[in-house]
C-alpha positions in Angstrom: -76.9 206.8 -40.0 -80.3 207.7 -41.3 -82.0 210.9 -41.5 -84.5 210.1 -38.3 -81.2 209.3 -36.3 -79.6 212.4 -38.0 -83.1 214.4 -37.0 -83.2 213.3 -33.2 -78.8 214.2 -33.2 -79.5 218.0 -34.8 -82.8 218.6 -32.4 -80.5 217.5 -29.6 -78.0 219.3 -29.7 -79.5 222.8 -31.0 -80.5 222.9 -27.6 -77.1 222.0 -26.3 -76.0 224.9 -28.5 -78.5 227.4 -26.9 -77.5 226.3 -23.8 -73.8 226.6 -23.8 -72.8 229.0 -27.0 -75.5 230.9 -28.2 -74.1 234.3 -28.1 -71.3 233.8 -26.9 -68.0 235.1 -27.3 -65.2 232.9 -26.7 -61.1 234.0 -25.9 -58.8 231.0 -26.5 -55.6 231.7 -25.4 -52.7 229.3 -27.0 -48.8 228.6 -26.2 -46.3 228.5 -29.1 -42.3 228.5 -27.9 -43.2 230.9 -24.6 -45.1 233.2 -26.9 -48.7 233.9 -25.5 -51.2 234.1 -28.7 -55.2 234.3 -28.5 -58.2 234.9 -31.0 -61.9 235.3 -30.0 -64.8 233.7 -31.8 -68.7 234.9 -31.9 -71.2 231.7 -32.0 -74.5 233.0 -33.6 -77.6 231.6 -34.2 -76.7 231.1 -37.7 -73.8 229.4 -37.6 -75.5 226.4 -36.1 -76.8 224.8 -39.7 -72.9 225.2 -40.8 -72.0 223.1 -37.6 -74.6 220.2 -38.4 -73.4 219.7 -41.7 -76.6 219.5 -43.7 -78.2 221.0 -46.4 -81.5 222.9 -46.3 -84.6 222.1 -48.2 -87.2 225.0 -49.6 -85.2 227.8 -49.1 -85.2 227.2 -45.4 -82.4 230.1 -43.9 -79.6 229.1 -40.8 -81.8 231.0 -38.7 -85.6 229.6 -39.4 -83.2 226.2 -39.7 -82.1 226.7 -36.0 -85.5 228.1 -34.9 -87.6 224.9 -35.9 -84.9 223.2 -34.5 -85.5 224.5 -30.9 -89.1 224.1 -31.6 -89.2 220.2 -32.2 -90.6 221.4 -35.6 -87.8 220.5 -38.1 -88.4 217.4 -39.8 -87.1 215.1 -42.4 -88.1 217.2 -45.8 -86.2 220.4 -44.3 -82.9 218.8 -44.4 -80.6 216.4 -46.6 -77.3 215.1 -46.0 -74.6 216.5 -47.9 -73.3 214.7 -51.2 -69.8 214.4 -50.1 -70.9 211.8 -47.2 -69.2 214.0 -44.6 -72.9 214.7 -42.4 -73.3 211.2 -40.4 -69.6 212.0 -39.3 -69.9 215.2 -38.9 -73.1 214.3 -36.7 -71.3 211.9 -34.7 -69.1 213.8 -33.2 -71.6 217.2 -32.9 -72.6 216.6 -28.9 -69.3 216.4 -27.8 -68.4 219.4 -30.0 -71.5 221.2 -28.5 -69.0 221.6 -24.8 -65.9 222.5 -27.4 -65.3 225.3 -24.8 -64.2 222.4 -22.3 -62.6 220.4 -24.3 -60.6 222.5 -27.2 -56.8 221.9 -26.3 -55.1 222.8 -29.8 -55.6 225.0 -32.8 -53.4 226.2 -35.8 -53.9 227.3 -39.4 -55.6 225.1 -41.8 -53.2 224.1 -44.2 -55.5 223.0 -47.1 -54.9 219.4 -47.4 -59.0 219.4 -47.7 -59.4 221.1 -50.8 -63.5 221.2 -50.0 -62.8 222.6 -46.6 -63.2 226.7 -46.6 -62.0 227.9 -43.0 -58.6 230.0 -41.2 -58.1 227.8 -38.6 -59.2 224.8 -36.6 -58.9 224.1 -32.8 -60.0 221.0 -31.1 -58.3 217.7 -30.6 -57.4 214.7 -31.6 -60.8 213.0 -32.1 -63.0 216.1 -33.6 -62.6 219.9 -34.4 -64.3 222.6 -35.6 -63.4 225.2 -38.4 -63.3 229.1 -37.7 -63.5 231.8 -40.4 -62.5 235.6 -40.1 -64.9 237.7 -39.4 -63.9 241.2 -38.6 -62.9 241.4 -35.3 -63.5 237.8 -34.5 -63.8 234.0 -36.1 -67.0 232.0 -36.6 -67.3 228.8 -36.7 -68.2 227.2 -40.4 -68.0 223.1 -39.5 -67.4 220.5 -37.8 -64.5 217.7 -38.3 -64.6 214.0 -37.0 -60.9 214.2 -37.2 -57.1 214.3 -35.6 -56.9 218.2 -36.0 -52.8 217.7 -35.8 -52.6 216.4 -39.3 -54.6 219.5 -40.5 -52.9 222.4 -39.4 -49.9 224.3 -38.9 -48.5 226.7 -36.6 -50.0 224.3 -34.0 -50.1 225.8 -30.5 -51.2 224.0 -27.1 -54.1 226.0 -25.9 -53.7 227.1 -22.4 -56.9 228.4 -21.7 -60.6 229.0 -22.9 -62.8 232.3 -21.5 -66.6 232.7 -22.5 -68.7 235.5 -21.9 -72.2 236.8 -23.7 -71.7 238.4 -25.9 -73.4 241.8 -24.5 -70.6 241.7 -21.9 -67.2 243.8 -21.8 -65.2 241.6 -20.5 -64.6 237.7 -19.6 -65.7 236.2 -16.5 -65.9 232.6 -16.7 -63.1 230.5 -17.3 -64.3 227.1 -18.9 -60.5 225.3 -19.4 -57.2 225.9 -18.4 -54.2 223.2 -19.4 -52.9 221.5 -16.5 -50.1 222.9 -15.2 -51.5 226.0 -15.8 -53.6 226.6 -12.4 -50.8 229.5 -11.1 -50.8 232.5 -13.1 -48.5 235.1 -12.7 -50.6 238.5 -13.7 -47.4 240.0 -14.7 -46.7 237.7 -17.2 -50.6 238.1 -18.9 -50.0 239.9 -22.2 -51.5 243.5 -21.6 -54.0 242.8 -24.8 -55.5 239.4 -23.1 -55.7 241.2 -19.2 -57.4 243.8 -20.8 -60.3 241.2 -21.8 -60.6 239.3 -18.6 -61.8 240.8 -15.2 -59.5 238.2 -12.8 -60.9 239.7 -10.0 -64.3 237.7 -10.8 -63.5 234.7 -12.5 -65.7 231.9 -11.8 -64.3 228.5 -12.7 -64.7 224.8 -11.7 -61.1 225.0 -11.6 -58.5 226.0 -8.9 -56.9 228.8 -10.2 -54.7 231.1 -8.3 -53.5 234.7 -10.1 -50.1 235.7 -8.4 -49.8 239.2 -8.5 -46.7 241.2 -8.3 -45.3 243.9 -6.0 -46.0 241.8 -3.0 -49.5 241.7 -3.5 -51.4 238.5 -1.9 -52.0 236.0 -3.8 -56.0 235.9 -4.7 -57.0 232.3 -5.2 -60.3 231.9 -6.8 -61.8 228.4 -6.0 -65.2 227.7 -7.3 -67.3 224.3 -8.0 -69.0 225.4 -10.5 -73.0 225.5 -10.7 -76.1 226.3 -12.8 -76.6 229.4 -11.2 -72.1 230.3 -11.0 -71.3 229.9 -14.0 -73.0 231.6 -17.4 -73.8 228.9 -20.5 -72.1 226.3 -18.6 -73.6 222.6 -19.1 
């Protein structure tokens, strides 16, 4: 790959990254031996450059990076590739990571076996992932992985569902992927700390999802195709 490949792949999918995380808060909910877990990650403007995997030129900041990036005004003398040879992988694998809130179906902790590689945990799957950091209340993401993530982590859980939401927003409303087998959930069994993030009353979802309530409520099946105009950064 050559940095006018590398150009057209980081232009492309800045705008992919507007369109579908910018601002976003996602809640990843994972499975571990019948215990329920979840953490929520921010995607800011800046974390976009950490994503790409390049290294700025004249002082050029994440966010005037991203900027020209969404303005078709980035060009070759802004950016190099990395000295490790890790940015035409990391590049290859960046569209399909740019829809990681469909497509995430594990994560775990990083268990260090990349001594260069500075992140808490990873989720994806086994053909790309992405690293997350701690910050405060939430995780950011810090790169990007053209790798298995199973040989990377541990404490590996089977995510069983992905909410997103702006940021500016209370609580989740869109559900973007939910493990199959997953499509009847029983509110009861929700743990109180996720319900309390997730209005279930107005989820909108390309999926068919039913919530079975308890004391002989009806069950309220929410069936959606989803659309530009249904469902928030969707793609």
């Amino acid at each position: 790959m050559d940095k006018q490949e590398a150009l057209k792949i980081i232009i492309s999918c800045a705008k992919l990254y507007q369109q579908n995380l910018e601002n976003t808060n996602l809640l990843i909910v994972s499975l571990k031996t019948r215990k329920v877990n979840f953490l929520e990650a921010k995607f800011l403007r800046g974390n976009y450059l950490h994503l790409a995997g390049v290294v700025t030129n004249n002082g050029i900041s994440a966010q005037l990076f991203y900027q020209k990036c969404l303005n078709n005004k980035l060009s070759l003398k802004d950016f190099e590739f990395k000295g490790d040879g890790t940015t035409p992988l990391k590049l290859s694998v960046l569209p399909n990571l740019m829809n990681i809130h469909k497509s995430l179906n594990m994560i775990g902790d990083f268990n260090g076996s990349k001594p260069k590689l500075y992140a808490d945990k990873l989720t994806g799957n086994i053909m790309a992932c992405i690293g997350l950091t701690k910050s405060g209340a939430y995780y950011a993401p810090c790169t990007t992985l053209k790798e298995d993530i199973r040989p990377l982590i541990n404490n590996q859980e089977r995510v069983i569902a992905v909410f997103l939401k702006n940021m500016k927003e209370q609580v989740y409303t869109s559900l973007t992927y939910i493990a199959k087998g997953f499509n009847n959930i029983e509110v009861e069994k929700i743990p109180v700390d996720i319900l309390n993030k997730i209005d279930i009353d107005n989820i909108k979802s390309s999926f068919k999802i039913t919530f079975v309530k308890s004391n002989n409520e009806e069950n309220e099946t929410k069936e959606q195709i989803a659309s530009d105009s249904e469902t928030d950064k969707d793609n």
